[in-house]
C-alpha positions, 0 to 999 in steps of 0.5 A: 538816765537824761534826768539823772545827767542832767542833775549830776551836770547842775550839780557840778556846776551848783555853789556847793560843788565849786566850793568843795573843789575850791577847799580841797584845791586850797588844802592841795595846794597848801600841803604840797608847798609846805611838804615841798619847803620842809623836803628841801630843807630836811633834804638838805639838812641830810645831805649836807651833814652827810657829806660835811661828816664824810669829808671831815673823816677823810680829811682826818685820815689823809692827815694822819697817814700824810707825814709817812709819805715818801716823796715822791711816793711808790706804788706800792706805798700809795696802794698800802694807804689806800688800803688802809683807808678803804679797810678802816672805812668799809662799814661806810662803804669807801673806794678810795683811790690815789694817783700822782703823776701817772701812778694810780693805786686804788681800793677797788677796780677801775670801773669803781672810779668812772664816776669821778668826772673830768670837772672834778679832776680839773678843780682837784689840780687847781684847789688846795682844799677838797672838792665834792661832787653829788653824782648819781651812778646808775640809779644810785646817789653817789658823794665824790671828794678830791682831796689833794695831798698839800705841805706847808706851815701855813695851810693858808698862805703856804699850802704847796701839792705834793701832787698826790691826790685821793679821791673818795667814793661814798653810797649815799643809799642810806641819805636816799633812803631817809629823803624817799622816807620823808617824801612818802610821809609828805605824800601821805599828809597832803592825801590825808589832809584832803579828807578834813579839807572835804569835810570842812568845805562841806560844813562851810558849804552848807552854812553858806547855801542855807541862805541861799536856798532860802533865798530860792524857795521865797523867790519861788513862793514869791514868783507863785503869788506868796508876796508876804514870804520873807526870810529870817536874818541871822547876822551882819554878814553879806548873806545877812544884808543880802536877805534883809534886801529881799525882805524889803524889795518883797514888803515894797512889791506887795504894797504895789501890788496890793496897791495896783490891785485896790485900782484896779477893783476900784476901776473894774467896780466903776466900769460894772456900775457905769454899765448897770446905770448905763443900761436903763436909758439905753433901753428907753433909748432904744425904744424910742429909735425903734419907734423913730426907725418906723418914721416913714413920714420924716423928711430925708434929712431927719431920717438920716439923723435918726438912723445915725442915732438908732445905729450908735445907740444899738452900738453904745448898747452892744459896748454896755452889754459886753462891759457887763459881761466882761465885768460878770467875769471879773467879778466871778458871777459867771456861771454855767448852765450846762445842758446835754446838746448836740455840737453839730446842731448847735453851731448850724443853729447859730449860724442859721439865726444870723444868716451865715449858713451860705456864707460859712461851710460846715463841715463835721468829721466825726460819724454820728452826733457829736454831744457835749455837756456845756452852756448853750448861750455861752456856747452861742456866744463863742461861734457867733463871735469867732464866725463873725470875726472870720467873716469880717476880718478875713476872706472866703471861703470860711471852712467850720470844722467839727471833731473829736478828739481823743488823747491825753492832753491835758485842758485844765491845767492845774486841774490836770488828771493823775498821769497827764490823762486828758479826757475826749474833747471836741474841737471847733475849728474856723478858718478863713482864707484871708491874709492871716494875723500879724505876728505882732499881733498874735500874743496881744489879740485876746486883750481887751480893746485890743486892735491890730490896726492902730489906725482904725480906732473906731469900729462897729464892734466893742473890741471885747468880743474875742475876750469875752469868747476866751471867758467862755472857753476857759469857764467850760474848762477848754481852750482857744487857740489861733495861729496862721494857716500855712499859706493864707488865712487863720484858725481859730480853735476851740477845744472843749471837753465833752463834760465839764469836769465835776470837780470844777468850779462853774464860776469865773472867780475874780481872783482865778486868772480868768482875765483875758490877756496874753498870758500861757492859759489862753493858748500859745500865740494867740490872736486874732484879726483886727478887733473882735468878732462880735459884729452886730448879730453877736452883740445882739446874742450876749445882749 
């Protein structure tokens, strides 16, 4: 239900949406103030003819019945003409009534003519020609006409009152009832225009998103490494230039990118070649401080030197080994050389073949032998240089844990199992009590020639130690992981699957994401201390 709401809510606020509301608001909008124009000027038209024929009428008829009139009239004349007229008008419905003076003679009873207003009355006295008035009598439209009775050859100049006045009072239930008609039919044509606005706003929606979600789906191709997508340009419109944009900014990233990817194989070729040519001399090099190293019978001074050249050519020839390594990576000429071994033997060895089994407590959770299907000497690799870097980069006491772990996460990744299922896995856990990894530090730390501290350029170590174990993890299919204890201290945790998963590649392929760097595969935060863990016993095991 989250999922669903969390649609529908995307998809009030998508472009499709918008414009529909935006189409149907126009049409809305458009039929109420033309169906608004058109009932003003209908409704007037009506009315207007309406009380026009009314007045003409009754003015007709006061002008027929006028020269019987006594001066002054009686009651009972005024009431004969009064109800002449209301008799002759009563398919219209007329109540007529006339007064003069005090006199009052009218068709029907007083209550009839509560309508006529004080306003009408005052302007019936002073005007010689008739006054209306619209009035609404309960409900009811009402039209209301005061007629003074006037005597004068010229109806202009001359018009003197008689003093008698009749007044009209008319239904306009019929008038009404054609205005409310024509509101109904206005209504129903604004609703009726909502449902083509609709769909109009559908057909232009879909033609105007087409692009867009082709846009969307080469941006997402793009973003998956697809670089030679482009888009199909139809027109000259925005969306046209907007398309061809994207044509040209793709064409112009993938010539980067192929381009910084040719430099970047030219410099990784140069590296393994120096490497391979390197290590040849290094090794009659090595020979010979070896040789020299014995050299009891040398004065202190040439002793000196000779132990500083055997000490930076065992370093130049660590350097040499892990540039080698790193480029077997690289080049995806790792492999794996799986073999059925117990964790816990594993890591006591390594420990003990570098001397740190006082210096480094193991401690193992996990009832019985712990086997694991993977390559001993990468596996060698991996405790010697996350052990050496704790022992160098950190403080006692060094705590190395072993475990297994069962669960459903998933270590692949992209090679995730149906369902999210992960498989059983062990853990190695090395965790030290030394002030722990600058947060800064921590995305940047499995980076290659990495250092924390800016300042010491120059170590014992190559600075590709840590690189080089993420390799190894990664080639087993686990993951290395290292954050900050709570407190003090860091922790570096391998997670590897008892067996790697058969379906897997045991090379590291150049092209399969296996470089070390800050990205999402090599764990969430991950860092280390300064430099890496190599140190000279580690060197010497990759070596």
């Amino acid at each position: 239900m989250r999922a669903v709401g969390a649609r529908f809510l995307l998809a009030l606020r998508g472009l499709r949406f918008r414009l529909v509301v935006g189409f149907v608001l126009v049409a809305v909008a458009s039929a109420l103030s033309t169906g608004a124009l058109a009932f003003r000027e209908a409704r007037t038209g009506v009315l207007q003819q309406s009380q026009d024929t009314v007045i003409r009428q009754f003015r007709d008829r006061i002008d027929e019945l006028a020269p019987s009139f006594a001066s002054p009239p009686s009651e009972q004349e005024m009431q004969s003409v009064v109800d002449d007229l209301a008799r002759g008008s009563r398919p219209q419905g007329w109540h007529v009534l006339a007064t003069y003076g005090r006199l009052r003679a009218g068709s029907d009873p007083p209550g009839t003519f509560d309508v006529l207003s004080p306003a009408l009355r005052a302007s019936v006295r002073t005007e010689r020609n008739a006054v209306f008035q619209r009035v609404d009598d309960r409900g009811h439209p009402v039209l209301v006409v005061g007629l003074p009775v006037t005597y004068g050859a010229d109806r202009r100049l001359s018009l003197v009152s008689s003093g008698l006045v009749f007044y009209l009072v008319v239904p306009q239930n019929t008038e009404q009832a054609y205005v409310s008609a024509m509101v109904g039919a206005i209504k129903d044509a604004a609703l009726w225009s909502l449902l083509p606005a609709v769909v109009v706003a559908l057909v232009a929606s879909r033609g105007v998103l087409r692009p867009v979600r082709a846009l969307r789906g080469a941006t997402r191709l793009m973003a998956q490494g697809h670089l030679d997508v482009r888009l199909s340009v139809d027109g000259s419109d925005e969306l046209a230039d907007l398309s061809r944009s994207f044509n040209e900014t793709a064409a112009a990233l993938e010539h980067s990118v192929a381009e910084l990817r040719r430099l970047e194989s030219q410099a990784r070729r140069f590296v393994a070649d120096v490497s391979h040519e390197l290590r040849t001399p290094l090794a009659a090099m090595a020979a010979v401080t070896d040789v020299l190293d014995d050299a009891s019978h040398l004065d202190g001074t040439t002793a000196d030197a000779v132990r500083l050249v055997s000490q930076e050519t065992v370093r130049l020839t660590r350097l040499v080994a892990d540039l080698m390594e790193i480029s077997r990576f690289d080049a995806g000429a790792a492999v794996l050389n799986p073999d059925e071994i117990d964790l816990a033997d594993s890591v006591r060895n390594s420990l003990s073949s570098r001397g740190w089994q006082d210096r480094v407590r193991v401690e193992v959770t996990t009832p019985g032998p712990l086997r694991i299907r993977v390559d001993p000497r990468r596996l060698d690799v991996v405790t010697a240089n996350i052990v050496g870097n704790a022992l160098r980069h950190g403080a006692p006491p060094v705590l190395l844990r072993l475990e297994l772990r069962e669960g459903h996460e998933d270590l692949s990744g992209p090679r995730a199992e149906p369902g999210g299922a992960g498989r059983p896995r062990a853990v190695m856990e090395v965790s030290d009590g030394g002030p722990g990894i600058a947060d800064a530090d921590l995305p940047h730390i499995f980076e290659r020639f990495y250092k924390a501290d800016a300042t010491r350029t120059r170590s014992e170590s190559s600075g590709l130690g840590l690189a080089i174990t993420a390799e190894n993890v990664r080639l087993h299919g686990g993951r290395l992981t290292v954050a900050n204890r709570p407190g003090a201290g860091a922790v570096f945790t391998v997670e590897l699957p008892l067996c790697p998963d058969p379906d897997a590649d045991t090379a590291a392929g150049p092209g399969s994401g296996h470089r070390p760097g800050p990205g999402p595969d090599v764990g969430p935060g991950s860092g280390s201390l300064a430099g890496d863990g190599s140190g000279d016993e580690p060197g010497r095991e990759r070596a």
